[in-house]
C-alpha positions in Angstrom: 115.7 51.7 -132.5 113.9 55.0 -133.0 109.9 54.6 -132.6 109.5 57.6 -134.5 110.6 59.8 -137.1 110.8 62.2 -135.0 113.0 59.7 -132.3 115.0 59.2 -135.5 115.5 62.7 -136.8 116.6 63.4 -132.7 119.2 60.5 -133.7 120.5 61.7 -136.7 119.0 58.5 -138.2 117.8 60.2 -141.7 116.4 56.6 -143.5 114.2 55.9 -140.7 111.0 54.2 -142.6 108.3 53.5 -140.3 106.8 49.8 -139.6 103.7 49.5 -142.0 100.3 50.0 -139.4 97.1 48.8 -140.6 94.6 51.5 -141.5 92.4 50.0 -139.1 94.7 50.5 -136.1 94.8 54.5 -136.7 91.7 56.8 -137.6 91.6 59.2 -141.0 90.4 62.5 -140.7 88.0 64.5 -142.8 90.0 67.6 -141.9 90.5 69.6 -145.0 94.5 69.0 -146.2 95.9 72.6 -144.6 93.8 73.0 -142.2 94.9 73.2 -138.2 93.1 70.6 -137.6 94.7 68.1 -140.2 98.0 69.8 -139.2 97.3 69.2 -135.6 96.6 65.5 -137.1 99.6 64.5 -139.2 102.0 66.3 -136.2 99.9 63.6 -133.3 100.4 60.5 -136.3 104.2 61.6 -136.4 104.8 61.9 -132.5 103.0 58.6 -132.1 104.9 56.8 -134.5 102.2 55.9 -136.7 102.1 56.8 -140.8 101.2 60.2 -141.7 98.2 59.7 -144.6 95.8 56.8 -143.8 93.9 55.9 -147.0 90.3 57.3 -146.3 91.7 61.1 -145.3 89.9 63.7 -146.9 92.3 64.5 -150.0 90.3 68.1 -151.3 87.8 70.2 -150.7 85.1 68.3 -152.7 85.7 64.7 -151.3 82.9 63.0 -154.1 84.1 60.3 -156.2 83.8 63.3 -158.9 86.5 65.0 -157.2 88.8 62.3 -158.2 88.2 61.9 -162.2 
């Protein structure tokens, strides 16, 4: 069984779903979404098998609750 998508993709096993992590076993990011650094992010969560987006990742540019009305 692949422990990746990216073991899976290698497979040829395209409905690979992840097992569901706990946010609290992975860290977020306050990387701004684009950036190399959130890129270099998501590609280390991908290689390692864990979920791409954790909850409390920085989603824009202004991160405030009014960001999000």
């Amino acid at each position: 069984m692949p422990e990746s998508v990216l073991d899976a993709i290698k497979h040829g096993q395209w409905d690979f779903e992840p097992s569901e992590v706990d946010q609290e076993e992975y860290n977020c990011t306050a990387a701004l979404p684009g950036s190399n650094e959130k890129i270099t992010t998501l590609a280390a969560r991908a290689e390692e098998g864990l979920p791409l987006w954790h909850p409390a990742d920085r989603r824009s540019f202004d991160d405030s609750e009014e960001a999000y009305k």
